[in-house]
mmJSON file of the N, C-alpha and C atoms, coordinates in Angstrom:
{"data_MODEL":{"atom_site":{
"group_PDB":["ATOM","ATOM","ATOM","ATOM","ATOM","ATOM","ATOM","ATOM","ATOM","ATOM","ATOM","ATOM","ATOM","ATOM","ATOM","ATOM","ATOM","ATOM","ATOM","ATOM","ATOM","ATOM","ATOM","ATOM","ATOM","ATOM","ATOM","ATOM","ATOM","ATOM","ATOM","ATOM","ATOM","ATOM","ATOM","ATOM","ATOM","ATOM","ATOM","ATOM","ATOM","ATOM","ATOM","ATOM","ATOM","ATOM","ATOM","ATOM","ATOM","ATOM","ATOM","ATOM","ATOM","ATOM","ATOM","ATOM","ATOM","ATOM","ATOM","ATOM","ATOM","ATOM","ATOM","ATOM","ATOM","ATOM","ATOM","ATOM","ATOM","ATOM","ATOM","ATOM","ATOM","ATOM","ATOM","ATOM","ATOM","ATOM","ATOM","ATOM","ATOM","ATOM","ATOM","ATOM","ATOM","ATOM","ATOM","ATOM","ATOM","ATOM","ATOM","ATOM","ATOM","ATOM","ATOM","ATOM","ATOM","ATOM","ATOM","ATOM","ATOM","ATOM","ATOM","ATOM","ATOM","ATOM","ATOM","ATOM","ATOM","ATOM","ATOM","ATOM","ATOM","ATOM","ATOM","ATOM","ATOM","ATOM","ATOM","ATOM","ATOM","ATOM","ATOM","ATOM","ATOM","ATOM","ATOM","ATOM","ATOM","ATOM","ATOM","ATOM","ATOM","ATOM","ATOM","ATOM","ATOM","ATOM","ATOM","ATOM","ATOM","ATOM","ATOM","ATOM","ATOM","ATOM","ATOM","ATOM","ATOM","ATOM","ATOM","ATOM","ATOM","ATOM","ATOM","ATOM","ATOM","ATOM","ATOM","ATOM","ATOM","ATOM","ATOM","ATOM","ATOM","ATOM","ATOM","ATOM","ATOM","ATOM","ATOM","ATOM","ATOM","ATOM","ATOM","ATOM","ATOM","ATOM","ATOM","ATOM","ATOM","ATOM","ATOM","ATOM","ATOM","ATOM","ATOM","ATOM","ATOM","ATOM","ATOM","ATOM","ATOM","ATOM","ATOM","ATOM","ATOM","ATOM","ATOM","ATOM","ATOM","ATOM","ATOM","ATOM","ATOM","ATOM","ATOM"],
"id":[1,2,3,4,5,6,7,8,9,10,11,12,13,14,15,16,17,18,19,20,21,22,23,24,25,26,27,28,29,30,31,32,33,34,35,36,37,38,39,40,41,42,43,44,45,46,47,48,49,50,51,52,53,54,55,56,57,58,59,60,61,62,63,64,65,66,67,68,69,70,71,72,73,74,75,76,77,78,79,80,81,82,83,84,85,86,87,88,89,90,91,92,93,94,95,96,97,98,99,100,101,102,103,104,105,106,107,108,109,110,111,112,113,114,115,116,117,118,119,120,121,122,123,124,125,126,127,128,129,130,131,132,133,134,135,136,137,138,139,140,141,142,143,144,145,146,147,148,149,150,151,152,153,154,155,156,157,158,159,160,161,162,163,164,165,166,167,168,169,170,171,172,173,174,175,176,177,178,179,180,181,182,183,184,185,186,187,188,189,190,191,192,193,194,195,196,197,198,199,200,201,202,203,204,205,206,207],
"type_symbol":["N","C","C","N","C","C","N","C","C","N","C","C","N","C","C","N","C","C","N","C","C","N","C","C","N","C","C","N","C","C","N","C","C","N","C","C","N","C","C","N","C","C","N","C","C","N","C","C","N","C","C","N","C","C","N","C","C","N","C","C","N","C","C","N","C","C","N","C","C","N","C","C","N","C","C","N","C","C","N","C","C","N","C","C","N","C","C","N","C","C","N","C","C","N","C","C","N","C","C","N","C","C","N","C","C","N","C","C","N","C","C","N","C","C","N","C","C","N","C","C","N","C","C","N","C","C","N","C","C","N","C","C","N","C","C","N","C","C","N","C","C","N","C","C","N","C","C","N","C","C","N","C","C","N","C","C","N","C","C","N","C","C","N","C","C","N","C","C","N","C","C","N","C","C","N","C","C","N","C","C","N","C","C","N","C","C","N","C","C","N","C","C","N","C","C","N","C","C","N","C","C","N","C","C","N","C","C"],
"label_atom_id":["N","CA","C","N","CA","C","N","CA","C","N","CA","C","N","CA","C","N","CA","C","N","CA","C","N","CA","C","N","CA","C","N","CA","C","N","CA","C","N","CA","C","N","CA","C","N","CA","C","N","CA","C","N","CA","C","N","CA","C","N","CA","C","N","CA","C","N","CA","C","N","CA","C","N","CA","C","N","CA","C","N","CA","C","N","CA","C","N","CA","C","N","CA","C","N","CA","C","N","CA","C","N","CA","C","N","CA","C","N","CA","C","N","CA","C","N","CA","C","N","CA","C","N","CA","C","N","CA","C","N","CA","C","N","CA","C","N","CA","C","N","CA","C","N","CA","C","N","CA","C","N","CA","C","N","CA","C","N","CA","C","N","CA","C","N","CA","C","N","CA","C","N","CA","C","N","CA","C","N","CA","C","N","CA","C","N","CA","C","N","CA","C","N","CA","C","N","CA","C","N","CA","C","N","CA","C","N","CA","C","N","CA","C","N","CA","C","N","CA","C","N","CA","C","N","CA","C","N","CA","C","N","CA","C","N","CA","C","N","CA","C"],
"label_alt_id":[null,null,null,null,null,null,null,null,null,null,null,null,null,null,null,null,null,null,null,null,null,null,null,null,null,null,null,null,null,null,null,null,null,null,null,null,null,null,null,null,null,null,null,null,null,null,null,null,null,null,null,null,null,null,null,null,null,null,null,null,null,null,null,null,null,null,null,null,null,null,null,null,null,null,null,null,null,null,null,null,null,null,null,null,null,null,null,null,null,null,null,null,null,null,null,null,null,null,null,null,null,null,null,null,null,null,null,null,null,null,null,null,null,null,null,null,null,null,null,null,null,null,null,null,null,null,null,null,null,null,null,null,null,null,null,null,null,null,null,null,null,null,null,null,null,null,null,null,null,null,null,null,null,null,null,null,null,null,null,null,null,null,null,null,null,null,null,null,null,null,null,null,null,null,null,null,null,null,null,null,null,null,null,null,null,null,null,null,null,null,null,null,null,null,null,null,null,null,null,null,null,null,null,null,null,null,null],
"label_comp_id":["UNK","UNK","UNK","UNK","UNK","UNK","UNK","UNK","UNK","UNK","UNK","UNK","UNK","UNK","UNK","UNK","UNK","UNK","UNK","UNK","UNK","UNK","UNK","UNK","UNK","UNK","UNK","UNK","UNK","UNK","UNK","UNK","UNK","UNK","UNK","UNK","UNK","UNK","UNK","UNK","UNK","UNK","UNK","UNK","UNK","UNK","UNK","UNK","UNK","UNK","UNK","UNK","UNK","UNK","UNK","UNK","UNK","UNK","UNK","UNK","UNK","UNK","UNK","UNK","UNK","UNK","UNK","UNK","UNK","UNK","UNK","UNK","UNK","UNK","UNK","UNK","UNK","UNK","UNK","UNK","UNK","UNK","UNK","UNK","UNK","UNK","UNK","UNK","UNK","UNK","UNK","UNK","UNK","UNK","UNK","UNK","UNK","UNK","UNK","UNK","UNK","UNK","UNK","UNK","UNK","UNK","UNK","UNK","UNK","UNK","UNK","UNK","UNK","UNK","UNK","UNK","UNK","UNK","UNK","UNK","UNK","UNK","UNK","UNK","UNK","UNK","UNK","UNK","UNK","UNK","UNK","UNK","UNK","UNK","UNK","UNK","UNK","UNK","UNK","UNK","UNK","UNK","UNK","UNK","UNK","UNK","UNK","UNK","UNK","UNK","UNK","UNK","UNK","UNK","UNK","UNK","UNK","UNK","UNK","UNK","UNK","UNK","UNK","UNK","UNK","UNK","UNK","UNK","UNK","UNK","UNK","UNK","UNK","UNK","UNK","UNK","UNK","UNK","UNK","UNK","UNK","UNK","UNK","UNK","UNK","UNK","UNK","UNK","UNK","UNK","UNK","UNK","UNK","UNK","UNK","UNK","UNK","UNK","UNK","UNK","UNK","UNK","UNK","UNK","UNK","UNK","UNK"],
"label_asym_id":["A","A","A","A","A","A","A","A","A","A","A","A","A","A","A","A","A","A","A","A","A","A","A","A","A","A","A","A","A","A","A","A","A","A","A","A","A","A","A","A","A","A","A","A","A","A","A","A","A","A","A","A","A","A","A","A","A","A","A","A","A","A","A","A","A","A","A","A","A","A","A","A","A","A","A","A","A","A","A","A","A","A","A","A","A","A","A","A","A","A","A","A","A","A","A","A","A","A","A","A","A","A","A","A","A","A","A","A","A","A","A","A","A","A","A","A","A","A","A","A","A","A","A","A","A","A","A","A","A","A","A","A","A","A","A","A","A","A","A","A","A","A","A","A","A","A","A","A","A","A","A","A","A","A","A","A","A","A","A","A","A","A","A","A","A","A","A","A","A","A","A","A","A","A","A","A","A","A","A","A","A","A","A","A","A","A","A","A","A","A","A","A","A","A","A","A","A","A","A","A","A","A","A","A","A","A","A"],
"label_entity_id":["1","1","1","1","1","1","1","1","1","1","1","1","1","1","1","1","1","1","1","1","1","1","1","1","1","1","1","1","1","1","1","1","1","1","1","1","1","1","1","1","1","1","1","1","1","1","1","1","1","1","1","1","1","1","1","1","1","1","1","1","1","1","1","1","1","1","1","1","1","1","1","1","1","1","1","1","1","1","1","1","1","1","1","1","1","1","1","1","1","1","1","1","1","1","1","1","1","1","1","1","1","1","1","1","1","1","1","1","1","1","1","1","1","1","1","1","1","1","1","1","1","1","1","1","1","1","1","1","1","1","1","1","1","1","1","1","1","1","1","1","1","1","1","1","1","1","1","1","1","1","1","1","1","1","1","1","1","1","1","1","1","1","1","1","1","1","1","1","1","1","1","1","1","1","1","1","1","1","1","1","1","1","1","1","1","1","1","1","1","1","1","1","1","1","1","1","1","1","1","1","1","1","1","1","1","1","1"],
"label_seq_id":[1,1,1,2,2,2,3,3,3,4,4,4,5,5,5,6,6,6,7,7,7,8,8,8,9,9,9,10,10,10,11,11,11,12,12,12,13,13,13,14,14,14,15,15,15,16,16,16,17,17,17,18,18,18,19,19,19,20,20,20,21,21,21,22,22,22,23,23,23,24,24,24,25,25,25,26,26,26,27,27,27,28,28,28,29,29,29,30,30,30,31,31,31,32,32,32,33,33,33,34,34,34,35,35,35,36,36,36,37,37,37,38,38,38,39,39,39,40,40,40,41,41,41,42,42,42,43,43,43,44,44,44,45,45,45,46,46,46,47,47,47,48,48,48,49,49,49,50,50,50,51,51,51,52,52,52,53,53,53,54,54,54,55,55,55,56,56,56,57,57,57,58,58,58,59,59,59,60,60,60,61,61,61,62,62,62,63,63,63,64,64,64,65,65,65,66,66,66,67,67,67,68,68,68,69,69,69],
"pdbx_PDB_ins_code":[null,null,null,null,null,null,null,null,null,null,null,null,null,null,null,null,null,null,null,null,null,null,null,null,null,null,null,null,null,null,null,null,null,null,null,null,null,null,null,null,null,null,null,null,null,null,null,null,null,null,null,null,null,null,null,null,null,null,null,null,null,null,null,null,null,null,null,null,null,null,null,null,null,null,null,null,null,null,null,null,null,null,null,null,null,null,null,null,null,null,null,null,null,null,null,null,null,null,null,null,null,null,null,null,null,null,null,null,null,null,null,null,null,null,null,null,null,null,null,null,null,null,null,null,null,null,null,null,null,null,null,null,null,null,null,null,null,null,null,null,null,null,null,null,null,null,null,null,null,null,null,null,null,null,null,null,null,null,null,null,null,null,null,null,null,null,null,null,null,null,null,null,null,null,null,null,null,null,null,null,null,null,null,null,null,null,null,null,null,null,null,null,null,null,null,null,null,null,null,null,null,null,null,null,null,null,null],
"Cartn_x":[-19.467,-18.263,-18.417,-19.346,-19.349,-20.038,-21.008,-21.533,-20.443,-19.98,-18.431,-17.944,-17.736,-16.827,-17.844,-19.152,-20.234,-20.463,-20.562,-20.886,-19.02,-18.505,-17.068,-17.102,-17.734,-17.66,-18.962,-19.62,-20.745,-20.139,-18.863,-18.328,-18.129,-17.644,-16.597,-17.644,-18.463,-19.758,-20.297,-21.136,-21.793,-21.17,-19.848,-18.788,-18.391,-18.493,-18.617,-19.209,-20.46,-21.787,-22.028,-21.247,-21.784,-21.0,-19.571,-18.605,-19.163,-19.549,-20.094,-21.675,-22.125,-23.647,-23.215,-22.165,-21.512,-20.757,-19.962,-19.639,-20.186,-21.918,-22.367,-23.154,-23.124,-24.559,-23.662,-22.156,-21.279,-20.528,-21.427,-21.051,-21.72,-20.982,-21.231,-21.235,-20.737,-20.65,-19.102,-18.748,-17.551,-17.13,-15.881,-15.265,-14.675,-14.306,-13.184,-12.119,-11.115,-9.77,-9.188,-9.063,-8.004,-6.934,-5.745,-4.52,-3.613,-3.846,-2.724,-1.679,-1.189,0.19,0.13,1.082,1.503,1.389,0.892,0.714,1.774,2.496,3.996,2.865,3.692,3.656,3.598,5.097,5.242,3.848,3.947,2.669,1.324,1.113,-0.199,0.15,1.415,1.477,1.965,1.485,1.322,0.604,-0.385,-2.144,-2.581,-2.282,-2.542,-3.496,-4.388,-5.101,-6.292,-6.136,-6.914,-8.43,-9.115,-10.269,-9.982,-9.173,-8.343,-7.875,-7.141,-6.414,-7.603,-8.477,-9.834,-10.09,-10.642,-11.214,-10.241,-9.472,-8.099,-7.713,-7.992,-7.819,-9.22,-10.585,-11.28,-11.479,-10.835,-11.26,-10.295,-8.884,-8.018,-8.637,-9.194,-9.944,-10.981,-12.065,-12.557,-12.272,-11.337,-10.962,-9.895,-9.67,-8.983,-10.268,-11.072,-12.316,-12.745,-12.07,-12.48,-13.598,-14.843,-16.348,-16.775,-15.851,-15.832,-15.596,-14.654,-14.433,-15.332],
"Cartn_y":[13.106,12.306,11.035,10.959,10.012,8.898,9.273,8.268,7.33,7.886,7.342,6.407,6.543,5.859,4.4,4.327,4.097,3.169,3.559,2.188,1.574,2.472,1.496,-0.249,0.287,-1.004,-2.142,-1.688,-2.732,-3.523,-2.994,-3.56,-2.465,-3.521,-2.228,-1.912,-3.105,-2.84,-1.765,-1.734,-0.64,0.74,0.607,1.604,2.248,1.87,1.632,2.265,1.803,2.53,3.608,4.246,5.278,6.252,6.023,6.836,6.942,6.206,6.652,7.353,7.427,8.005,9.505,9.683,11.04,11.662,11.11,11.11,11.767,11.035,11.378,12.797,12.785,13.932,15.139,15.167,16.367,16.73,15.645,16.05,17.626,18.502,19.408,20.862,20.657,21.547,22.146,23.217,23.091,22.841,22.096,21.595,22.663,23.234,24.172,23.155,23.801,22.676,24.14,23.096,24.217,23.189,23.354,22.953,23.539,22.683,23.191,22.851,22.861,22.412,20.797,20.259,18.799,18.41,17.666,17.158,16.043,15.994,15.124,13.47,12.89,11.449,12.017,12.415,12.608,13.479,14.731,15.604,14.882,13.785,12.811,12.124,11.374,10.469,11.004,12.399,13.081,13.095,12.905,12.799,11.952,10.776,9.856,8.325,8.209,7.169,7.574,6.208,6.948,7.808,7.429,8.574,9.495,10.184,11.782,11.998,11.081,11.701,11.718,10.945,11.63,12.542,12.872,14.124,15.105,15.603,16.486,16.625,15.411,15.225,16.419,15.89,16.401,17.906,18.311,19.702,20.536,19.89,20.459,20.931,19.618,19.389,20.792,20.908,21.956,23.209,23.292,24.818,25.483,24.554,24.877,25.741,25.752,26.572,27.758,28.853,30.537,30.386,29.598,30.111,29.43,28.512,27.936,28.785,29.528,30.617,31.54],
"Cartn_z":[16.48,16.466,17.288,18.439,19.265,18.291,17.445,17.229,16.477,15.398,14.667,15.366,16.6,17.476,17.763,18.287,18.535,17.029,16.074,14.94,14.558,15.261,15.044,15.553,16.634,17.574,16.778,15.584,15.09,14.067,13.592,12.368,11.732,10.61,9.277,8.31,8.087,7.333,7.266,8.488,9.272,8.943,9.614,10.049,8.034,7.128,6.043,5.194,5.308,5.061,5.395,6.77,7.423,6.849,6.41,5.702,4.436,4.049,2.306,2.469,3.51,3.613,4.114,4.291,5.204,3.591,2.684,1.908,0.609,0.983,-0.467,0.15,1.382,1.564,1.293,1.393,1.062,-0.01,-0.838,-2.736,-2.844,-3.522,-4.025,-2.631,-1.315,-0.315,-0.094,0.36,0.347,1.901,2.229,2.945,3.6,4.474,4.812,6.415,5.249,6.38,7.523,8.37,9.271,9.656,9.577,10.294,11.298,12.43,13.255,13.61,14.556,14.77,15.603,15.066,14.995,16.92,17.022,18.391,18.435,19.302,19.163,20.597,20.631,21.493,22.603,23.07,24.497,24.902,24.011,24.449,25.391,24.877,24.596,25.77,25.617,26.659,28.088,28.168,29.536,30.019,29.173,29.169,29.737,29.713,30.433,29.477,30.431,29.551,27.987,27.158,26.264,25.943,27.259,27.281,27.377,27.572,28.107,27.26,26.271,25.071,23.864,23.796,22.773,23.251,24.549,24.511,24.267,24.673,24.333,22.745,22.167,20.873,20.009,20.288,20.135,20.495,21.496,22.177,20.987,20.695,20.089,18.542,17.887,16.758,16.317,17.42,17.739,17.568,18.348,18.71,17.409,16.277,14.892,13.898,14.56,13.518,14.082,13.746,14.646,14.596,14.056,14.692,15.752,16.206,17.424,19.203,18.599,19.639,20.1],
"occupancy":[1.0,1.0,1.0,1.0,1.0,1.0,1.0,1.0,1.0,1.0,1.0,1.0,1.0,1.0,1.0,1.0,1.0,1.0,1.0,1.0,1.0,1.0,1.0,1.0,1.0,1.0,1.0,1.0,1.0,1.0,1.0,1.0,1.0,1.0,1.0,1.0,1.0,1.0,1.0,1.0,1.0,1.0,1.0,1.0,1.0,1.0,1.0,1.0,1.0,1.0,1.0,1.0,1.0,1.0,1.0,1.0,1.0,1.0,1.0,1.0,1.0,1.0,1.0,1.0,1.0,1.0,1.0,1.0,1.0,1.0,1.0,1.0,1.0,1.0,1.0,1.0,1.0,1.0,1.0,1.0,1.0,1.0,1.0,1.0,1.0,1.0,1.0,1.0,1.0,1.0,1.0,1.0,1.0,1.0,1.0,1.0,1.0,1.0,1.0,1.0,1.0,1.0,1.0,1.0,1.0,1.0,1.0,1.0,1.0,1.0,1.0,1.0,1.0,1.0,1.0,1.0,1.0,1.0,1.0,1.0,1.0,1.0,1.0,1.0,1.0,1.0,1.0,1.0,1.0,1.0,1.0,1.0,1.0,1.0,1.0,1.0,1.0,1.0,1.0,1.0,1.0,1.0,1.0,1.0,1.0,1.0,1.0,1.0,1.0,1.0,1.0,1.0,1.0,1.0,1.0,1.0,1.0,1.0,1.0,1.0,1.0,1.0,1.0,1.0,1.0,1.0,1.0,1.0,1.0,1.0,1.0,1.0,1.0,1.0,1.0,1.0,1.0,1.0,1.0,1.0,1.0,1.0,1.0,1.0,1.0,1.0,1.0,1.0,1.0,1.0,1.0,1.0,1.0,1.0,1.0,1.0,1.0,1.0,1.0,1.0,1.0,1.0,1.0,1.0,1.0,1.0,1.0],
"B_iso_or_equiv":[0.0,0.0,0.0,0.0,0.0,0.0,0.0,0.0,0.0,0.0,0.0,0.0,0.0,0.0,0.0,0.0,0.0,0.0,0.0,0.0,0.0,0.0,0.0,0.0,0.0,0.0,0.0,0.0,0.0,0.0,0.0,0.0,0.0,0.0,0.0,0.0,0.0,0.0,0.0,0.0,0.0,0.0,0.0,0.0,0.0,0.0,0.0,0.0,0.0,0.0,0.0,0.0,0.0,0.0,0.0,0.0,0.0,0.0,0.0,0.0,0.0,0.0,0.0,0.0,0.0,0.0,0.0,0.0,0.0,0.0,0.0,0.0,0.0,0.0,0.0,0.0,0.0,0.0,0.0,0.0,0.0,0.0,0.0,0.0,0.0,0.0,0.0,0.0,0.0,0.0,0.0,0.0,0.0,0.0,0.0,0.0,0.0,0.0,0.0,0.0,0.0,0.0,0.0,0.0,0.0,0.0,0.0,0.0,0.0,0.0,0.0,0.0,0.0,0.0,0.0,0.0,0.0,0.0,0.0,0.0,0.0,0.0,0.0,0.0,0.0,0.0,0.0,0.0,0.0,0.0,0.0,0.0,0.0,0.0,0.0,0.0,0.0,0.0,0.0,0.0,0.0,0.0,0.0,0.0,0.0,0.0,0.0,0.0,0.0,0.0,0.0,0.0,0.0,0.0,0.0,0.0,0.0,0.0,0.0,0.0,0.0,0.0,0.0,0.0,0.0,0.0,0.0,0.0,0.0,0.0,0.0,0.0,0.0,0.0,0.0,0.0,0.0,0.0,0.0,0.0,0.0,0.0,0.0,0.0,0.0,0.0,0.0,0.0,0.0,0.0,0.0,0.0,0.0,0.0,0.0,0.0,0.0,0.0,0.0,0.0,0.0,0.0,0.0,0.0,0.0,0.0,0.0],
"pdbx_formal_charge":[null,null,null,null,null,null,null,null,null,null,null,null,null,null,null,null,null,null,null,null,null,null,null,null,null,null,null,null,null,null,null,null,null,null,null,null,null,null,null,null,null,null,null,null,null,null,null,null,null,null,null,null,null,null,null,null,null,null,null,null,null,null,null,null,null,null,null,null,null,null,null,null,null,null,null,null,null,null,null,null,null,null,null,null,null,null,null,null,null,null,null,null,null,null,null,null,null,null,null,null,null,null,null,null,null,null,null,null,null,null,null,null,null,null,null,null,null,null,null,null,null,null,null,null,null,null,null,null,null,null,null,null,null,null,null,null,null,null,null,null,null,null,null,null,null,null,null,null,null,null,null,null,null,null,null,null,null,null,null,null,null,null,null,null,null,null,null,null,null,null,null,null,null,null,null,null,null,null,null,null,null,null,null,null,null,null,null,null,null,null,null,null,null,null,null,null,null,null,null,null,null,null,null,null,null,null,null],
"auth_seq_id":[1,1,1,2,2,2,3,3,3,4,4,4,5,5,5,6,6,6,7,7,7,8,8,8,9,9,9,10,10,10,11,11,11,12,12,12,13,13,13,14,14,14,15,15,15,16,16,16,17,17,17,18,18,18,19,19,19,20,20,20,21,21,21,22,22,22,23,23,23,24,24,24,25,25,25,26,26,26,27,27,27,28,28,28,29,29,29,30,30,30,31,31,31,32,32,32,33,33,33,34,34,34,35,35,35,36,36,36,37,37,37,38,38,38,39,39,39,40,40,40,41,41,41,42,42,42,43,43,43,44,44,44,45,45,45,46,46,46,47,47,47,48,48,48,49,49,49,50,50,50,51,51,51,52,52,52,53,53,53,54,54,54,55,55,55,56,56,56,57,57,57,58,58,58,59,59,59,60,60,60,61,61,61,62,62,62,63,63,63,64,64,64,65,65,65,66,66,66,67,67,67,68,68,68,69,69,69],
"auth_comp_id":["UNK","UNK","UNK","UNK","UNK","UNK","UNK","UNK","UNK","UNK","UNK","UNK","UNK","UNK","UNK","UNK","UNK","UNK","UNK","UNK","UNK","UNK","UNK","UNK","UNK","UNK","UNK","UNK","UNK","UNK","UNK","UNK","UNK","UNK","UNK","UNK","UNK","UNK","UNK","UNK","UNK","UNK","UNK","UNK","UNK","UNK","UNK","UNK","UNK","UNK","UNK","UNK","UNK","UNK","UNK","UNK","UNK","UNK","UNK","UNK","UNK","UNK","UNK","UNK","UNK","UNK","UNK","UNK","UNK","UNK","UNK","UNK","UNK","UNK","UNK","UNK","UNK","UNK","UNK","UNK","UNK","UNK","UNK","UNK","UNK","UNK","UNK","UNK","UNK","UNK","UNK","UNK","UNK","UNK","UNK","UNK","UNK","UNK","UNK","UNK","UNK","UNK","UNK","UNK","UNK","UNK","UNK","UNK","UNK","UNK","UNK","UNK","UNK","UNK","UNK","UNK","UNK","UNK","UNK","UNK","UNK","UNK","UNK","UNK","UNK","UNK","UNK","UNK","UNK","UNK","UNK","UNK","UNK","UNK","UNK","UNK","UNK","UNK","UNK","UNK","UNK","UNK","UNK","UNK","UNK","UNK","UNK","UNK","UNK","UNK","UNK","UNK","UNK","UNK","UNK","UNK","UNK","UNK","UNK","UNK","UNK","UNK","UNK","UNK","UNK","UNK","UNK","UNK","UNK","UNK","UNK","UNK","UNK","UNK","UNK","UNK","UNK","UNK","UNK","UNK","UNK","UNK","UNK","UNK","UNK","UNK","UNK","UNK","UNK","UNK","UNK","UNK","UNK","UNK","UNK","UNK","UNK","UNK","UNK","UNK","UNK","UNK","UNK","UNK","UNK","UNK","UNK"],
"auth_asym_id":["A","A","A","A","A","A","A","A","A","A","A","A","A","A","A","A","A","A","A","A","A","A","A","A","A","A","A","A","A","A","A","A","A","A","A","A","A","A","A","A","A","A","A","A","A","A","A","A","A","A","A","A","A","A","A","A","A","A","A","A","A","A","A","A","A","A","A","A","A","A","A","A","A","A","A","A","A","A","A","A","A","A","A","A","A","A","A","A","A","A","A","A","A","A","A","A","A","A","A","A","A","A","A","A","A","A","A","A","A","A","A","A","A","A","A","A","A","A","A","A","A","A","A","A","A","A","A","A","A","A","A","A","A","A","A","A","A","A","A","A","A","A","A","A","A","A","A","A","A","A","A","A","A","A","A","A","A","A","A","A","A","A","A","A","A","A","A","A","A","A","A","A","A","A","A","A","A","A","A","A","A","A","A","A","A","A","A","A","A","A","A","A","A","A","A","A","A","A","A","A","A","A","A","A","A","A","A"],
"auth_atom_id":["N","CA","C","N","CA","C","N","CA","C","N","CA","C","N","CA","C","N","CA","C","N","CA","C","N","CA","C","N","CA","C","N","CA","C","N","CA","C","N","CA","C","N","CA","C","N","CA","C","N","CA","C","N","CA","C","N","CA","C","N","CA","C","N","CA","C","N","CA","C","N","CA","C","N","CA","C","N","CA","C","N","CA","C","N","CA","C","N","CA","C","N","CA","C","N","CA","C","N","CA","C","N","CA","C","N","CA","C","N","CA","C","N","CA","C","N","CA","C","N","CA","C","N","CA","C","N","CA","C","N","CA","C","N","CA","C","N","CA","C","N","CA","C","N","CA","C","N","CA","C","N","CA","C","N","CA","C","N","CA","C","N","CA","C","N","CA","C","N","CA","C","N","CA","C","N","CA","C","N","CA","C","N","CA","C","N","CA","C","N","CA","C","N","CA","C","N","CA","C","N","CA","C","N","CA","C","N","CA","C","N","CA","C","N","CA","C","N","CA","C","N","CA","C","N","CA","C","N","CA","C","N","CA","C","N","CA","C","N","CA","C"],
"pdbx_PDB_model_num":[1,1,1,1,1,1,1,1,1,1,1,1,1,1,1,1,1,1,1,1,1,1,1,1,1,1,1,1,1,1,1,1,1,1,1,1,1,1,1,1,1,1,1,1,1,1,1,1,1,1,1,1,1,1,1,1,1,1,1,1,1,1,1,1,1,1,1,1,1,1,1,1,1,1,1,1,1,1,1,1,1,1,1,1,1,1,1,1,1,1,1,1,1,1,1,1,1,1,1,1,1,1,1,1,1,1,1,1,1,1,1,1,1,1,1,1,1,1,1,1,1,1,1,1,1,1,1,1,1,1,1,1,1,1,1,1,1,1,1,1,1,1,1,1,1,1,1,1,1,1,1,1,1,1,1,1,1,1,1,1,1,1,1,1,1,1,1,1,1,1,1,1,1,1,1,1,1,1,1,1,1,1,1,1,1,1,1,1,1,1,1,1,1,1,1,1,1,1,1,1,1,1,1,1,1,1,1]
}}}
């Protein structure tokens, strides 16, 4: 995920390319979704600054896939 963040900052081009190279390598795999529950503002903006709320974001992201546990 870091890197994502990491060719964000090179351009959309880049940033672009990298979505359609991620895109094509997962033609024909299956996807599995997990959804959880809705993370509200205030929640977030308890959190503080935005390095704290990616990672939190991410940890949350994570921990939606039981083989993670």
């Amino acid at each position: 995920m870091q890197i994502f963040h990491i060719e964000n900052k090179m351009g959309l081009t880049f940033l672009y390319s990298l979505m359609m190279y991620e895109l094509k390598r997962k033609i024909g795999d299956t996807i599995n979704l997990h959804i959880g529950k809705a993370i509200s503002f205030p929640q977030l903006s308890k959190i503080g600054y935005l390095v704290k709320i990616t990672k939190y974001l991410i940890q949350k992201t994570y921990t939606l896939d039981p083989k993670f546990k």
